[in-house]
N, C-alpha and C positions, 0 to 999 in steps of 0.2 A: 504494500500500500504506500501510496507517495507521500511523504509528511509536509505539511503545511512548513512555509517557510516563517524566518523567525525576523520580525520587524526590530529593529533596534538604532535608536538614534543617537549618537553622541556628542555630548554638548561637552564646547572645547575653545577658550578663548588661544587666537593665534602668541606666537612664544616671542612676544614682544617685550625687553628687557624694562622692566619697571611698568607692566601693565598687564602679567599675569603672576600667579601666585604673591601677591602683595603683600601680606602677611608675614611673606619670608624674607622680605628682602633685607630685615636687619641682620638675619643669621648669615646670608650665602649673596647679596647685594644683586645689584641688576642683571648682569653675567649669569652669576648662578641662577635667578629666577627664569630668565631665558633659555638656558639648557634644561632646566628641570622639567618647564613646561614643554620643549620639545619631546622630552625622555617619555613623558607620561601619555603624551597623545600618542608617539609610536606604541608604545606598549599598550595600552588601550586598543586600538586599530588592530596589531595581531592578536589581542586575545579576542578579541570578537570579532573578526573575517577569518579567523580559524576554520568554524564549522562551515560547509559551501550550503545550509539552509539558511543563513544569518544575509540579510539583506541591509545592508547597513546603510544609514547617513551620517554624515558629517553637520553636524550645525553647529554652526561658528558666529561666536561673537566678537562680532569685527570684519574685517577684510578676508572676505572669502578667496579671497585672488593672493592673499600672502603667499610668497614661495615657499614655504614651508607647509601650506594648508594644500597649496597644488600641487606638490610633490608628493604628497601622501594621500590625495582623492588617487593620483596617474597612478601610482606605486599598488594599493590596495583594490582599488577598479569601483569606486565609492560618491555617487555624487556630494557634493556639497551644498548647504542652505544656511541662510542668512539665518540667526535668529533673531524672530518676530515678538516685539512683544513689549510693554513698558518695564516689566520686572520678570522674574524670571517664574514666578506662575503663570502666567500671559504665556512668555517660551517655549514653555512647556507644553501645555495646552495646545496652540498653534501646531509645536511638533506632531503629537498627536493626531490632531484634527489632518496633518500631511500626511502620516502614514497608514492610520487606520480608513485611509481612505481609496487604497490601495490593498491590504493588509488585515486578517483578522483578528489579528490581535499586535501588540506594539512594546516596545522598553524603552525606556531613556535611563543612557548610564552619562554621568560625568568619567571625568579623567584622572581624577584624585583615589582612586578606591586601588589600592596595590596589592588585595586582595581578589579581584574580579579574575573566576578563571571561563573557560567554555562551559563547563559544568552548572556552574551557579547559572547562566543562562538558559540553559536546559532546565535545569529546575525551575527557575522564574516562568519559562513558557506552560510546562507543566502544571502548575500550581493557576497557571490564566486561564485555564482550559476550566478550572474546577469555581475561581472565585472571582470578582468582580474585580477586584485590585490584586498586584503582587507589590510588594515593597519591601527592602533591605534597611530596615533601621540601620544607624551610628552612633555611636557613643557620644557623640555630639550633641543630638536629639534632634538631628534633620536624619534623611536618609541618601543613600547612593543609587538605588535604582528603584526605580514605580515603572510599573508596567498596566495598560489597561485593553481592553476589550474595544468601549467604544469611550469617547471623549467626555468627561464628565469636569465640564468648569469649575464647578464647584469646588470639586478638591484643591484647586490650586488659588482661589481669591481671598483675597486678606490673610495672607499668609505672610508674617514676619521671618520675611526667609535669612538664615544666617544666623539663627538663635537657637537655644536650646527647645522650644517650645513647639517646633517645623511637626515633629512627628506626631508630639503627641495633639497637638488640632488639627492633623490629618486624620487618626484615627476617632479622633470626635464627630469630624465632617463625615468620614464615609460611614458611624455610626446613624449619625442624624438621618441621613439616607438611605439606612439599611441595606447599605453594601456589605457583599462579603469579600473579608479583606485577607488576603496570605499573607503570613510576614517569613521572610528569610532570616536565618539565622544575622546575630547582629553585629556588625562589620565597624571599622575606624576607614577615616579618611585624610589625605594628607593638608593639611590647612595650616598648622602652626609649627614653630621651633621643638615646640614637644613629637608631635609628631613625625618631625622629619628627622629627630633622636632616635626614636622608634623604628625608623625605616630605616636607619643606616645600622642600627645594633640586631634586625633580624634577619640582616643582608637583603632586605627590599629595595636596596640601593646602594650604590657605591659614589664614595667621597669623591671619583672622579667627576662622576656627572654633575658636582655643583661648587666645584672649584675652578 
């Protein structure tokens, strides 16, 4: 039997030095946030154009024509999209609403998760097939990957995204709604100095890539 193919969109601001991973730039400066963000979009991009069911996009905030964002649509065989949107619930949403419209079901991963393998994607599709939402909480108390069926706005408006609070009035929202929600085991993401201690002590990285 043919298996449905696996929507999946990744959201990736291009590795512009002092305008992605911001946060770091006191630990590792403009240089190293620049290569970091390069390191994580490749790594992203082979773990998910891995499996030949994963139909990927690129949505990129910012200049989708960077040499670096076009090098790696040509390199992976992936188109790229702007992302749309005032905030990144908006983005999100929009993404959605691009693929499920195409697509019977969808994922949107970020670039931060250094835990994301093929597997975990398999499972997330898996677990869409059963429940209205899939989502990968974070220690942070946002999450790394939502996956949905069909476009559901709600989940994503007035949402203080970048706080601890992300996940838990997600799961209020798609209460409120009576959605049924799957949650993935729950994952960390690269964001701060702590975290990027983290990722260099369980070898998720190497002192090369940000020096």
């Amino acid at each position: 039997m043919k298996q449905t193919p696996i929507a999946v969109g990744i959201f990736a601001r291009p590795p512009v030095a002092g305008k992605a991973k911001t946060r770091l730039l006191p630990a590792i400066g403009r240089g190293g946030t620049e290569k970091l963000q390069a390191h994580l979009i490749d790594k992203t991009l082979t773990t998910v154009c891995t499996n030949p069911r994963v139909k990927a996009t690129l949505f990129v905030r910012g200049d989708t024509r960077h040499p670096f964002i076009a090098t790696c649509a040509h390199r992976f065989g992936i188109p790229t999209r702007e992302q749309v949107g005032r905030d990144l619930g908006e983005r999100m949403h929009a993404a959605f609403v691009h693929m499920l419209s195409t697509y019977p079901r969808a994922l949107v991963v970020g670039v931060d998760n250094l835990t994301l393998t093929g597997n975990l994607l398999l499972d997330a599709d898996l677990a869409l097939q059963k429940a209205d939402i899939v989502v990968q909480p974070a220690t942070d108390g946002g999450y790394t990957l939502i996956g949905l069926s069909r476009p559901r706005a709600s989940l994503f408006k007035s949402i203080p995204w970048g706080t601890p609070d992300v996940m838990r009035l997600t799961r209020e929202r798609a209460a409120q709604e009576g959605l049924r929600v799957a949650e993935l085991p729950t994952t960390w993401d690269l964001d701060t100095p702590t975290d990027l201690g983290r990722a260099l002590r369980e070898g998720l990285l190497s002192e090369s890539l940000i020096r």
